[in-house]
N, C-alpha and C positions, 0 to 999 in steps of 0.2 A: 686496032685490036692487038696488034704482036706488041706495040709500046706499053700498052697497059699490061700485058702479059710479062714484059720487061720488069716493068715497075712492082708487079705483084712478086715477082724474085726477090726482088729489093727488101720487100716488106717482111716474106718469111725469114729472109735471112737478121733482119734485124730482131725478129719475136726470137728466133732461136739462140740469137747470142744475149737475150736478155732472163731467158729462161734458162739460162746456164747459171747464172747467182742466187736462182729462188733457192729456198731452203729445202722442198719437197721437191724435187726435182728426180725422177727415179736414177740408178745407179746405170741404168744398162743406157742410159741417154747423156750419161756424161761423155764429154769430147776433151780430147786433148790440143785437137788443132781443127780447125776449120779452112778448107783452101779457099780463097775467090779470088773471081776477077772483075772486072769491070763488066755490066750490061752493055749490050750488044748494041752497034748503033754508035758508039762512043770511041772509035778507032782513031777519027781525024782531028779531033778536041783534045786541046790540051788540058782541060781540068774537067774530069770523068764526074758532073755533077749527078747523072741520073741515077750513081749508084750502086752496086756492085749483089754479085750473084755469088751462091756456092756452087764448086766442082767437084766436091771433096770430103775427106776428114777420117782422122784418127781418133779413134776409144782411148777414152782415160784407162788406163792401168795402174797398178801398184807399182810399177817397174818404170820409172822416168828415164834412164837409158834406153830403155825398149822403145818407149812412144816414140824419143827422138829416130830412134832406128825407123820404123813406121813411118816419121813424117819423112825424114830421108827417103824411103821408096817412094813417098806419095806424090812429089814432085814430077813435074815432067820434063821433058832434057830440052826442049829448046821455045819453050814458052814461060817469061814471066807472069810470077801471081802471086798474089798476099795470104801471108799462112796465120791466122787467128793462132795464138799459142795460151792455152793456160797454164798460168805460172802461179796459181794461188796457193796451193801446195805447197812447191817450193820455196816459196818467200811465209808461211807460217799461218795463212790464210786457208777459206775453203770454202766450197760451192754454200749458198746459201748465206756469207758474210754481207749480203749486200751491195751497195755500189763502192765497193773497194776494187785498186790498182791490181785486179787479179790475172792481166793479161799482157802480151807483149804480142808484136806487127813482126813476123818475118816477111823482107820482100826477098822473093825469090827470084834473080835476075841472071838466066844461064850467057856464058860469053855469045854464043849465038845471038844473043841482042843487040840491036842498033843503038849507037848514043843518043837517040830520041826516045827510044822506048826506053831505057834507064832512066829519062832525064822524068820522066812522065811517072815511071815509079816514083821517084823521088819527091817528086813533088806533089803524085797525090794520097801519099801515106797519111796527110794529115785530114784530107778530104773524108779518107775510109774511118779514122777514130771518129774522127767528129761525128759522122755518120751511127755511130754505133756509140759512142758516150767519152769520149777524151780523157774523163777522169776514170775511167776502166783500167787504162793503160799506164802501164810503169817503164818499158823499155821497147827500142827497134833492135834489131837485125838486117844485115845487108850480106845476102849470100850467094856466092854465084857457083859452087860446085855443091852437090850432096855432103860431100865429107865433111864440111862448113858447118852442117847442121846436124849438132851432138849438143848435149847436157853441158859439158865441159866449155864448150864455145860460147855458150849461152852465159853460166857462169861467169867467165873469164871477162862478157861484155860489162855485169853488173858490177862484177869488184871493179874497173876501169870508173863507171858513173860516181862511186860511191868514194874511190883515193881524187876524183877532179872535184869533187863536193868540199871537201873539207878545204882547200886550196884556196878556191874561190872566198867560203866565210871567212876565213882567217884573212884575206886582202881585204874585206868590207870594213871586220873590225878593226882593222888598223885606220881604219878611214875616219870610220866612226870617231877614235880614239883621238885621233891627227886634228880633226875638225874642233873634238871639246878643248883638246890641248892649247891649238888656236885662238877660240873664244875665251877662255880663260886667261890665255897672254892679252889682249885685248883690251879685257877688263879689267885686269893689274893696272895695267897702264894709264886708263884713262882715271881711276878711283884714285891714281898715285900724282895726277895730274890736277885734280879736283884739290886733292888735300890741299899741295902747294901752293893753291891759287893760282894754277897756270890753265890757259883754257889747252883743251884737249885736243887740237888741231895747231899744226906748227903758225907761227904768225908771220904775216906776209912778208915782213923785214929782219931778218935776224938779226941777233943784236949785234952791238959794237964789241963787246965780250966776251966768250962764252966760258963758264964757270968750269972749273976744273972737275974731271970725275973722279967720286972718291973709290978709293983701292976695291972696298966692297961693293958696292956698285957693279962697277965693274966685272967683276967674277963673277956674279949672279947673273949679268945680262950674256955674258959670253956661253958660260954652262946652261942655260935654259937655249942659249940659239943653237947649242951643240946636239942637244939631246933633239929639237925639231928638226935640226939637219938627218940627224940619226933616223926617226920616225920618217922622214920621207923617201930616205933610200931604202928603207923595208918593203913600202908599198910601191916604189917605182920596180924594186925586184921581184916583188909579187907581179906586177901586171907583165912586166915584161916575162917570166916564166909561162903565165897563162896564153898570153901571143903567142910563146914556142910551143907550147903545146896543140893549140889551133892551129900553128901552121903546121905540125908534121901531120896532125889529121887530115889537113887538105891536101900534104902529100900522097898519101894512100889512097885519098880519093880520085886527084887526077893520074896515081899509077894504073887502079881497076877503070877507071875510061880510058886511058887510050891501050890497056890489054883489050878493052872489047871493041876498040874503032881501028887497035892495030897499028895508030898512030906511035912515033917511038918518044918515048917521053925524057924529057927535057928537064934536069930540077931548076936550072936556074934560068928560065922564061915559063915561069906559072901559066897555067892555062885558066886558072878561075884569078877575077879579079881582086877579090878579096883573098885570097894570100898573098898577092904584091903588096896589096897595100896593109898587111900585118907587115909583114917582110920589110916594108920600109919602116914602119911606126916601131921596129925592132933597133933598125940602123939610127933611128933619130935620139933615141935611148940608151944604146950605148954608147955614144958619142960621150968623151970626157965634158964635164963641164967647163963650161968658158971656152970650146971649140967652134 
């Protein structure tokens, strides 16, 4: 009976975060944030499938500094929990738009936390959207002091998403661009090999000869291998800036774990294994060529 009583948590919480985007939805039952945590029962598990409850929650107001003020007191000081935040408003959106990205996950994670219970945050923030609809969601938050959690902060995280976006496309299309540029040299080549009556694969014996190249020639094969040279050190500098950026993120991650384990943190013995090994894919990169 207490399990299914568990379960029936689960379930109200999920009608009411879905009754927050109907259109008729009355004003005085709008929310700004909804707190939970995990169903009871789920302490020793590492991935909290049964669920999760609400403890909580702040009114929508006309004043989005205010709410944040709100959820700021709403929190407690030495217990993590996930703060349901709507952000439809501020991103141009609004209740009743439907299944649009009108919300964002703060986990609330005070230093008071063991590096188990952060680690268990962190990894079932995706447990709780899924649970509630993934494509609701537009952004996280990871915050371990009240003052963390302001408008401004919040902000501050979305410009960050929105300058690593554009980064990113512009390395793809270089790739893109690298690849046609490619196939195009390719097929010069072989349709210039056809002409001549030479087959298009070198022949097993080369000849006794080999014919002089003329001037023009020449300059066109060097200038087109210049300009693929050029195009591949764009995208090698693209990816390797995106590595640097990955690894300083994983700096700040392993600096907030060991402030809450107390541990004294070390930059150059990484604690998560994936930024060594960006960290080396960084050293193999810049390396001169022909080193």
């Amino acid at each position: 009976m207490a399990a299914l009583g568990q379960l029936k948590l689960w379930a109200a919480l999920q009608r009411r975060f879905e009754e927050q985007d109907k259109a008729r939805v009355m004003p005085e039952k709008l929310v700004r944030a909804i707190m939970v945590v995990p169903l009871d029962g789920q302490e020793g598990s590492a991935t909290w499938s049964l669920g999760f409850k609400e403890t909580g929650e702040v009114r929508r107001t006309t004043s989005l500094s205010r709410d944040f003020q709100s959820i700021a007191a709403l929190v407690p000081p030495r217990a993590p929990a996930y703060l349901l935040l709507y952000v439809g408003d501020l991103q141009g959106s609004s209740a009743g738009g439907g299944k649009q990205s009108n919300w964002a996950v703060i986990a609330w994670v005070p230093p008071s936390c063991s590096a188990a219970e952060s680690k268990k945050m962190a990894d079932n923030r995706s447990v709780l959207k899924a649970g509630l609809g993934a494509g609701c969601f537009s952004g996280d938050m990871w915050c371990t002091a009240p003052e963390q959690i302001t408008l401004s902060n919040y902000i501050k995280s979305m410009d960050g998403r929105a300058a690593a976006a554009p980064a990113e496309e512009e390395t793809d299309e270089q790739a893109v661009r690298i690849q046609a540029l490619y196939r195009g040299k390719r097929g010069r080549k072989r349709s210039a090999s056809v002409a001549q009556g030479r087959p298009s694969s070198p022949p097993s014996q080369p000849p006794s000869k080999a014919l002089p190249l003329r001037h023009e020639e020449a300059g066109a094969t060097e200038a087109t291998d210049e300009i693929w040279e050029e195009r591949i050190h764009g995208v090698r500098s693209g990816y390797v800036d995106s590595c640097r950026r990955l690894s300083s993120a994983l700096e700040e991650l392993e600096q907030a774990l060991c402030s809450l384990t107390g541990d004294a943190y070390r930059p150059d013995e990484p604690l998560l294994h994936v930024r060594a090994h960006i960290n080396k894919k960084i050293e193999i990169y810049e390396q001169p060529a022909g080193a």
